[in-house]
C-alpha positions in Angstrom: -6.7 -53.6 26.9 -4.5 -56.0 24.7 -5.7 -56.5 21.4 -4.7 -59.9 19.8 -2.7 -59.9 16.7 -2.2 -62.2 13.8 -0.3 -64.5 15.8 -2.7 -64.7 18.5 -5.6 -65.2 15.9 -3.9 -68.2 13.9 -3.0 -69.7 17.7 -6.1 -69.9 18.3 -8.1 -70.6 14.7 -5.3 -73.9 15.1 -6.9 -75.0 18.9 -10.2 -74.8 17.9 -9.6 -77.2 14.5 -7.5 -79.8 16.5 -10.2 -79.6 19.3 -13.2 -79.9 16.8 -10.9 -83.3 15.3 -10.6 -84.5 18.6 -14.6 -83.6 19.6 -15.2 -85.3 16.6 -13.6 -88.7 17.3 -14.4 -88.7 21.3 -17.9 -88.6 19.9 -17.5 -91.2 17.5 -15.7 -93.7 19.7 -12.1 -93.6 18.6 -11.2 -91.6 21.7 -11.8 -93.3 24.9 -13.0 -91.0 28.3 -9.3 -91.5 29.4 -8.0 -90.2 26.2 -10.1 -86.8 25.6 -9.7 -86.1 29.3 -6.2 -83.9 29.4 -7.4 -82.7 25.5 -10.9 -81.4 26.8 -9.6 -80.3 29.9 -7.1 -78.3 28.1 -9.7 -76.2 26.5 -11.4 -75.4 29.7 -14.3 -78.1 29.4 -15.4 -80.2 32.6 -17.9 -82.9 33.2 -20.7 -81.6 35.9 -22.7 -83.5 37.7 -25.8 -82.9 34.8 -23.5 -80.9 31.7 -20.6 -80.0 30.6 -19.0 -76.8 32.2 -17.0 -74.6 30.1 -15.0 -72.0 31.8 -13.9 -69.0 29.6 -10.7 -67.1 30.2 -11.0 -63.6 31.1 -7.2 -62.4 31.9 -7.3 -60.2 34.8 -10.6 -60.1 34.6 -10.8 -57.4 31.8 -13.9 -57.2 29.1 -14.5 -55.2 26.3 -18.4 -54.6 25.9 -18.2 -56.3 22.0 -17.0 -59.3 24.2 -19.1 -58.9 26.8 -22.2 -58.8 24.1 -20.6 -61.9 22.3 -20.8 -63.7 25.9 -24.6 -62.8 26.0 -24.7 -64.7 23.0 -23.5 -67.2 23.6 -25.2 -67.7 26.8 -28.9 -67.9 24.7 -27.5 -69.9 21.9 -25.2 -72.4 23.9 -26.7 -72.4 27.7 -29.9 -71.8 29.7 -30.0 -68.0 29.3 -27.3 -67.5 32.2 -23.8 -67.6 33.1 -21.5 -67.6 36.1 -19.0 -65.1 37.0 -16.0 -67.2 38.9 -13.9 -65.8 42.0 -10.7 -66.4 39.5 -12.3 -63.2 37.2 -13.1 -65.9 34.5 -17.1 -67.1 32.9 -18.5 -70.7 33.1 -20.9 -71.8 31.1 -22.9 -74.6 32.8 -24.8 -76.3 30.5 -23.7 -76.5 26.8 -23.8 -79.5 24.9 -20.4 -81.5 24.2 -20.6 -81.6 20.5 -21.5 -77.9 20.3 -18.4 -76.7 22.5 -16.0 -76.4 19.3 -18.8 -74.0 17.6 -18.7 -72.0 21.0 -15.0 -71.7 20.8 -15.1 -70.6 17.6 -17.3 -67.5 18.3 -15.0 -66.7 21.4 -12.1 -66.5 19.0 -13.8 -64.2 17.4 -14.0 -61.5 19.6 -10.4 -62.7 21.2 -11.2 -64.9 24.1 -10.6 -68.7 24.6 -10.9 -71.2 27.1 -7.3 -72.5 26.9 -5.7 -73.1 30.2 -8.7 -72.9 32.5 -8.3 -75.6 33.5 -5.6 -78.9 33.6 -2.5 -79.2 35.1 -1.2 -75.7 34.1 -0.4 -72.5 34.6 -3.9 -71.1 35.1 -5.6 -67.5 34.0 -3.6 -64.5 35.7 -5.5 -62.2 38.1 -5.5 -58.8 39.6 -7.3 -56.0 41.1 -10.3 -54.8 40.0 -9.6 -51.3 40.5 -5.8 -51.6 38.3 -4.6 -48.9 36.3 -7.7 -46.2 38.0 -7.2 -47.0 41.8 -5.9 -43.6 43.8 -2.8 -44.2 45.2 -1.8 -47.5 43.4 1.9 -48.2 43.5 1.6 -49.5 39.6 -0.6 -50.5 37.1 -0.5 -54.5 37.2 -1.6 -55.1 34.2 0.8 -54.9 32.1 2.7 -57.0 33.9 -0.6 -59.9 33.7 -0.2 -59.5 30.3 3.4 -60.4 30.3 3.2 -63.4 32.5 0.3 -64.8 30.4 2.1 -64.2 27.2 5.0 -65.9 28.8 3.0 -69.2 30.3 0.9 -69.7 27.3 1.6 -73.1 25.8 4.7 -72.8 27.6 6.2 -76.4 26.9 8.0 -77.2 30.1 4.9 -76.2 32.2 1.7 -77.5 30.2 2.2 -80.9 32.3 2.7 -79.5 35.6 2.0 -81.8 39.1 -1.5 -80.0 39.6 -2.8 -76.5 38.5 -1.0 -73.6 39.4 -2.5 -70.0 39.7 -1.2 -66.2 40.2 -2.0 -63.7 41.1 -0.2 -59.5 40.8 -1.4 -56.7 43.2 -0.6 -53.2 42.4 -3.0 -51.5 44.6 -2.7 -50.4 48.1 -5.6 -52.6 49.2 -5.5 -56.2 48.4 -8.8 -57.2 46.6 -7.2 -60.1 44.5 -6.8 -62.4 47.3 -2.5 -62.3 46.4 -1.6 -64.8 49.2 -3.8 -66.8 48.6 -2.4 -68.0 45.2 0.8 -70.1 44.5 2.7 -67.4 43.6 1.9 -64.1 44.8 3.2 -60.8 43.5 3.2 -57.5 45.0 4.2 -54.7 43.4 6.0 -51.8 45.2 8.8 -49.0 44.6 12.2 -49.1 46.3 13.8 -45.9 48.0 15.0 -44.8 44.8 11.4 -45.4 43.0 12.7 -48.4 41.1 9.6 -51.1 40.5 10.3 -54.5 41.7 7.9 -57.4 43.2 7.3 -58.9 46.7 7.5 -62.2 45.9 5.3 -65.2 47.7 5.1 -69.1 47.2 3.0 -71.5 48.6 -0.5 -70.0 48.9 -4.1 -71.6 48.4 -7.0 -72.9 49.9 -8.7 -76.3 48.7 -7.7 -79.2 51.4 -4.7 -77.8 53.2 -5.2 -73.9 53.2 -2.3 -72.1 53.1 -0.9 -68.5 53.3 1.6 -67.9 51.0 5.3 -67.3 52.2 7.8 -64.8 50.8 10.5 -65.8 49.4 12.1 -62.2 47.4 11.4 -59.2 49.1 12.3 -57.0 46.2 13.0 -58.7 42.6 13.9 -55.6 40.2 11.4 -55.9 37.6 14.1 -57.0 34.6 14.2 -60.6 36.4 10.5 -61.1 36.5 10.1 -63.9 34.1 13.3 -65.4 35.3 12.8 -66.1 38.4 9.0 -67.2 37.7 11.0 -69.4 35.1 13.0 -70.9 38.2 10.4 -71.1 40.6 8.2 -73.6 38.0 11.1 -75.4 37.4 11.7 -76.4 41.1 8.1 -77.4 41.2 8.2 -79.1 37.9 11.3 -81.2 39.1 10.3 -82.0 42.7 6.6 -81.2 42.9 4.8 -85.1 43.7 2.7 -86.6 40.6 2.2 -89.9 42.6 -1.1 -87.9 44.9 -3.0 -85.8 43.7 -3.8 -84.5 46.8 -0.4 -84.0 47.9 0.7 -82.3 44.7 0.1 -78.6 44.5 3.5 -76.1 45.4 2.1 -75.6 48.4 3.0 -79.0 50.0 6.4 -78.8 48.3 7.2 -75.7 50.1 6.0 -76.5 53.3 7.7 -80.0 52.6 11.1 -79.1 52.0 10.6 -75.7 54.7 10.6 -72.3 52.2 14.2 -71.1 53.6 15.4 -74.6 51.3 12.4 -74.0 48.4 13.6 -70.6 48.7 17.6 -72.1 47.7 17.0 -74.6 45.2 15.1 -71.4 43.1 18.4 -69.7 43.5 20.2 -72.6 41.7 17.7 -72.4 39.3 17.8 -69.0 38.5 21.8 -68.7 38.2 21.1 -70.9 34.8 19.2 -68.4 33.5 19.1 -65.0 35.1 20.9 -63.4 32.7 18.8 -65.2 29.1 16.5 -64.0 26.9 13.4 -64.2 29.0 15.3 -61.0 30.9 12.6 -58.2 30.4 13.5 -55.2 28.5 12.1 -51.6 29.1 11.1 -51.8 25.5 9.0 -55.1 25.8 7.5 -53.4 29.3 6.6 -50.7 27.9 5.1 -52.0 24.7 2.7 -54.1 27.3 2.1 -51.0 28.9 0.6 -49.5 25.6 -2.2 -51.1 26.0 -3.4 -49.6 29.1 -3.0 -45.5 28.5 -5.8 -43.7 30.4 -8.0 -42.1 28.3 -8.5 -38.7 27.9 -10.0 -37.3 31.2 -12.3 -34.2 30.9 -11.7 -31.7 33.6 -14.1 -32.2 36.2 -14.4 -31.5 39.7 -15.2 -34.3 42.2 -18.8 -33.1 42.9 -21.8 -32.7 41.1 -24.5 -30.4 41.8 -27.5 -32.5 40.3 -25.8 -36.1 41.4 -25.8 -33.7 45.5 -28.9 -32.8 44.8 -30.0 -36.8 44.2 -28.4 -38.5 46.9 -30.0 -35.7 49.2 -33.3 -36.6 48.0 -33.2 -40.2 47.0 -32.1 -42.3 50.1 -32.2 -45.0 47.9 -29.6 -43.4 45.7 -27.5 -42.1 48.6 -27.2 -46.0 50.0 -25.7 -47.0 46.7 -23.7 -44.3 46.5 -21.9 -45.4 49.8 -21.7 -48.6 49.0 -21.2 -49.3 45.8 -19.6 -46.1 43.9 -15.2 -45.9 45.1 -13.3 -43.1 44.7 -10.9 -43.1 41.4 -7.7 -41.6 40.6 -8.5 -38.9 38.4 -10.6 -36.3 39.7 -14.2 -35.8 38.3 -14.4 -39.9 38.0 -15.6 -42.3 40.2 -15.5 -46.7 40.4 -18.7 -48.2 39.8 -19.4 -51.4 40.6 -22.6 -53.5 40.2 -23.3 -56.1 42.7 -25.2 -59.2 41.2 -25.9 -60.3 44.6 -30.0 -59.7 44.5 -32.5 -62.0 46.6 -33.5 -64.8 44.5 -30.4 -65.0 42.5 -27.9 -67.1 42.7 -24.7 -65.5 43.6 -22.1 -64.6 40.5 -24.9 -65.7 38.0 -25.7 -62.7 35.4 -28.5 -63.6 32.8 -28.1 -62.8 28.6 -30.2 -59.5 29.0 -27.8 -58.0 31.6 -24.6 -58.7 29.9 -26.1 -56.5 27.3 -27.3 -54.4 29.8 -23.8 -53.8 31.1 -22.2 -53.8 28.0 -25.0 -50.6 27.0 -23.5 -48.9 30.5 -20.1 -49.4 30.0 -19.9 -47.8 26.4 -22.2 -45.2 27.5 -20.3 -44.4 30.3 -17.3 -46.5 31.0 -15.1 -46.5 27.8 -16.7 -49.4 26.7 -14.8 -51.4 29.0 -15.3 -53.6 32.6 -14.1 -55.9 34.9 -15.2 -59.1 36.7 -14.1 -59.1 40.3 -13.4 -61.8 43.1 -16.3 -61.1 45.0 -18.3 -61.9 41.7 -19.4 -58.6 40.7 -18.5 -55.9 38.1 -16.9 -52.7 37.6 -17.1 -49.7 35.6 -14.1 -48.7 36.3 -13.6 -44.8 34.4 -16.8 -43.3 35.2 -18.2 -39.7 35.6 -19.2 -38.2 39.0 -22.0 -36.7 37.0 -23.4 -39.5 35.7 -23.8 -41.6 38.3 -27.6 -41.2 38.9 -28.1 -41.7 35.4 -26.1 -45.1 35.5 -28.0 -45.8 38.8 -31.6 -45.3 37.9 -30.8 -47.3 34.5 -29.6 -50.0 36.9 -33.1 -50.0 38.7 -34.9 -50.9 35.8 -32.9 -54.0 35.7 -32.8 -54.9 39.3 -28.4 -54.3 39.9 -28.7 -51.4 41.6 -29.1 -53.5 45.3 -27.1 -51.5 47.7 -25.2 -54.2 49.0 -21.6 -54.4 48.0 -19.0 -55.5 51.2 -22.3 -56.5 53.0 -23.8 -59.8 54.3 -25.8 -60.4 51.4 -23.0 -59.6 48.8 -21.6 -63.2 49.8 -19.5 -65.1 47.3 -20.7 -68.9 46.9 -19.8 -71.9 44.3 -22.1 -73.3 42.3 -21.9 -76.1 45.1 -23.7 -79.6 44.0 -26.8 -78.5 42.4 -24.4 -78.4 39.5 -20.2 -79.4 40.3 -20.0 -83.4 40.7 -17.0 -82.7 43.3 -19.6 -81.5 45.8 -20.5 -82.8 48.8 -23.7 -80.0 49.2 -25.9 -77.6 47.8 -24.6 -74.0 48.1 -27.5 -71.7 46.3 -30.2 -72.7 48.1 -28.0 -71.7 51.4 -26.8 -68.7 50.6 -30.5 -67.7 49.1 -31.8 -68.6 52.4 -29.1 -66.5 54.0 -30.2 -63.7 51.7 -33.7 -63.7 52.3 -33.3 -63.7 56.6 -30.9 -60.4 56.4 -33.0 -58.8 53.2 -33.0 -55.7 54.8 -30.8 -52.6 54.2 -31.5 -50.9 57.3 -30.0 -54.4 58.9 -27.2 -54.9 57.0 -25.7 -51.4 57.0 -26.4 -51.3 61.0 -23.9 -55.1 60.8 -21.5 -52.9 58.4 -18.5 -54.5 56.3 -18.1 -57.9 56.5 -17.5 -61.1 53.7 -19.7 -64.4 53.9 -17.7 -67.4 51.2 -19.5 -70.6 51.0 -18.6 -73.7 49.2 -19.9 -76.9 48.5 -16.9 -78.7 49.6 -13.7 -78.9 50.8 -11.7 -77.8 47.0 -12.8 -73.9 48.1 -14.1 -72.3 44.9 -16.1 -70.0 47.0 -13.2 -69.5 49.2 -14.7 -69.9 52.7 -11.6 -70.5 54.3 -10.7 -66.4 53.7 -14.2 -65.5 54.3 -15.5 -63.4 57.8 -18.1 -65.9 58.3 -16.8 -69.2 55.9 -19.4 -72.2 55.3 -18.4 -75.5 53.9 -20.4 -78.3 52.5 -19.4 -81.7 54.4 -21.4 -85.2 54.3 -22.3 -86.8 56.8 -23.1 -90.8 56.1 -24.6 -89.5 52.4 -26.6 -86.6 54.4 -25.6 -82.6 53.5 -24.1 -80.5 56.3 -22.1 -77.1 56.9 -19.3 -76.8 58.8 -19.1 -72.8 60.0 -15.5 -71.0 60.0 -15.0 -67.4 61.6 -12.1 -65.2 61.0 -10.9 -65.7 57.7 -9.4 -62.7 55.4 -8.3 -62.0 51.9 -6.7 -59.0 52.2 -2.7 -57.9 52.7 -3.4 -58.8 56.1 -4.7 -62.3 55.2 -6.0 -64.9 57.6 -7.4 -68.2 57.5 -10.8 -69.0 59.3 -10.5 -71.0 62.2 -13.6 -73.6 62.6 -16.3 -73.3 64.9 -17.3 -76.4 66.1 -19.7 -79.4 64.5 -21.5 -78.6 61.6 -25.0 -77.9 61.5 -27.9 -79.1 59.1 -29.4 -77.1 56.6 -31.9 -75.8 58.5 -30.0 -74.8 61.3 -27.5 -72.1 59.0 -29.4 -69.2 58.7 -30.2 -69.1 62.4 -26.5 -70.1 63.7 -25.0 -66.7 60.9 -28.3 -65.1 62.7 -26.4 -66.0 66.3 -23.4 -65.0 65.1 -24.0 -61.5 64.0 -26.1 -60.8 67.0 -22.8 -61.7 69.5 -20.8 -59.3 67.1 -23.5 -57.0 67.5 -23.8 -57.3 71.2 -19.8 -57.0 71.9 -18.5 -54.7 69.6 -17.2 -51.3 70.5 -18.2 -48.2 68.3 -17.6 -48.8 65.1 -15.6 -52.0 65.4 -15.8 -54.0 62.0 -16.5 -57.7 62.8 -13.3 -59.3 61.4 -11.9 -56.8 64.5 -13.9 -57.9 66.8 -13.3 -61.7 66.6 -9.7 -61.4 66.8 -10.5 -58.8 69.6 -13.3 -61.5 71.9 -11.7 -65.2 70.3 -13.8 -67.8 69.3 -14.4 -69.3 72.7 -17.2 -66.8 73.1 -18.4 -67.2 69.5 -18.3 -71.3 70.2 -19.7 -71.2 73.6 -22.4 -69.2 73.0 -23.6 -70.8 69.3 -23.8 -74.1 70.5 -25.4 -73.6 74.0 -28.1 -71.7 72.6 -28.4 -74.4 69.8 -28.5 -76.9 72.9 
């Protein structure tokens, strides 16, 4: 992973005294609210409904265990014993006190994280795949190329003011698990006829009020010109992009504004001023960023194990997780690992003190001391041994992560909706833990199969229930909470927006209408049809009709 250097360090020691200054005199009155908003904001710290929220950046979603240990810290010393793992890879902290958030940053920076740019009108935290750099079959490593673009849009002048927040997001793997069209810029990697790398290049995606999928505008942009041409799409935004709504200000309406076959020439225009500068990537630069990503020295290992056989045909319990939770990996003798922190009675994405150390015990035991944060609000030890997955498993037990349940119902990804977020119009916990608790049954939800439940508490999509199977939004109704249902949404390379189901429901009613749901899936499918397959096979008439008649 990168390692910061001097530079880095002394960037950062300077933020965290001008924030502390600035901390200081909000607190004493010489800063008005309207003054310390863009300054606190700019070091990832939001007013919740009870606390301040600090959101910490985690690029691409990559953690050493030292920082993963420092979180844990933090987490007892700063907050309620628990964090919250984000579907943008990053950590929030939900209750620290304002005065104390300069301390906090200053024990981030020592282990090399920050909060900078979580949040504001900027270029936001660059994500990726989970699986990068130990994926089979990955067209290229994307992480490299994350670190590039975040060392390029770090206090970049010209975009720290930008019309609204702008995310992106770089997918080198053959399945698309970092949501790419879904972001304002999108970037796929691929390999031309002649195996030169380029980037499939997308504008325009996101969710929040007007969910959009992201349009293409470069097929294949050699990989020399990446920073240009990011440099020219910003700049159209920067220039044109409306500051006078909010609302109406993110790319996406741009695009869709001026039609993406126009977008798509004023970044040409914009690029002939500086295709050929000094942002023009090197192979020397690229592969100095790639440094810090060599694989590490594999053992020689076949791909099975005669004690970890002998488990999974004894252990059922074992054998689930095994299916569910363990991927294949590139090298042979190594397997994916990843942890689900979706358990009954938890609320989704949380992860308490004691299992961040937990984690960060597992991953230097058997992960190169090193893991990831995913969209679906999990983690990943990614560079694991075949044979030592029923050791990692059975330590997992003791700490109650080893449910079964990854790509399941009950691994569904939720906000932390308005028990906590001032912009929501609903509760989302005590949903999805009702949800939970109805389908808490393995036997149940490996009959159901693959499928992805996204709540939210309203309509700005952190939980991202518009690319969600089965979507649920918070909406209110004359100061009352309701959920509006959505079927059909997807995150993948083949990504689709949920279309609604009808009028919402009431709290009550939600875990019996997902109940109805699954049992019409159930009832229709053919073989071994996944449910996103079977929507788009039946339509949502017969979803509709039957839902509400039975609710009738």
């Amino acid at each position: 992973m990168y390692i910061y250097d001097d530079y880095d360090h002394q960037m950062l020691e300077e933020r965290i005294t001008q924030y502390r200054d600035q901390t200081h005199r909000y607190l004493a009155g010489d800063l008005s609210d309207e003054q310390f908003l863009p300054l606190r904001l700019q070091n990832g710290l939001y007013i919740q409904r009870l606390a301040p929220m600090l959101r910490v950046a985690v690029p691409y979603g990559l953690l050493s265990s030292t920082q993963l240990r420092k979180l844990a810290s933090i987490t007892r010393d700063y907050d309620k014993g628990y964090a919250h793992l984000s579907t943008r890879q990053n950590i929030q902290y939900n209750w620290p006190e304002l005065e104390q958030t300069p301390d906090l940053l200053a024990e981030l920076a020592e282990v090399s994280m920050h909060a900078i740019q979580t949040s504001g009108n900027c270029i936001r935290n660059t994500t990726t795949d989970q699986f990068a750099g130990s994926a089979p079959n990955e067209i290229e490593d994307s992480r490299p190329w994350c670190v590039i673009i975040r060392q390029w849009s770090t206090f970049h002048p010209e975009f720290a003011y930008l019309p609204r927040k702008f995310k992106i997001a770089v997918c080198g793997t053959e399945i698309d698990q970092a949501a790419t069209q879904l972001h304002d810029i999108g970037l796929y990697l691929q390999k031309n006829e002649k195996g030169e790398v380029g980037f499939k290049v997308l504008v325009g995606g996101g969710l929040g009020r007007t969910p959009v999928i992201g349009k293409v505008i470069y097929e294949f942009l050699p990989w020399q010109h990446l920073l240009t041409y990011l440099d020219a799409i910003m700049r159209v935004y920067n220039l044109e992009g409306r500051r006078d709504n909010k609302y109406k200000a993110r790319i996406k309406i741009l695009v869709k504004a001026l039609g993406v076959d126009v977008f798509r020439e004023k970044v040409e225009a914009q690029w002939q001023f500086g295709k050929d500068s000094q942002a023009t990537l090197t192979e020397a630069e690229v592969n100095r960023c790639k440094s810090f990503f060599t694989s590490p020295e594999y053992e020689s290992l076949q791909d099975e194990d005669e004690a970890v056989t002998t488990a999974s045909n004894s252990d059922l319990l074992f054998n689930n997780w095994l299916d569910r939770n363990v991927s294949a990996h590139k090298q042979s003798g190594y397997s994916i690992v990843t942890i689900c922190l979706k358990g009954t009675g938890a609320a989704p994405g949380d992860i308490t003190d004691r299992q961040m150390e937990f984690v960060a015990d597992l991953a230097e035991r058997y992960s190169q001391s090193e893991l990831r944060i995913t969209h679906e609000q999990n983690l990943t030890l990614a560079e694991v041994r075949i044979k030592d997955l029923y050791e990692i498993y059975k330590a997992c037990k003791t700490e109650s992560l080893a449910t079964p349940y990854l790509g399941l119902l009950n691994d569904l990804v939720c906000c932390p909706g308005g028990d906590f977020c001032s912009l929501a119009n609903a509760k989302s916990i005590p949903i999805a833990e009702a949800i939970q608790r109805r389908f808490d049954d393995f036997d149940r939800l490996n009959e159901i199969g693959d499928i992805t439940l996204n709540m939210s508490g309203c309509m700005n999509a952190c939980g991202h229930h518009h690319v969600g199977n089965i979507g649920i939004i918070g909406v209110d109704k004359k100061g009352a909470e309701f959920y509006q249902v959505a079927l059909g949404g997807d995150a993948g390379r083949e990504a689709k927006l949920a279309k609604i189901l009808g009028p919402s429901f009431s709290q009550e009613e939600i875990p019996d209408v997902i109940e109805k749901i699954i049992q019409i899936y159930l009832d229709e499918r053919q073989s071994d049809e996944k449910f996103i397959d079977a929507f788009y096979r039946l339509g949502i008439d017969l979803f509709k009709e039957r839902v509400y008649a039975e609710a009738d």
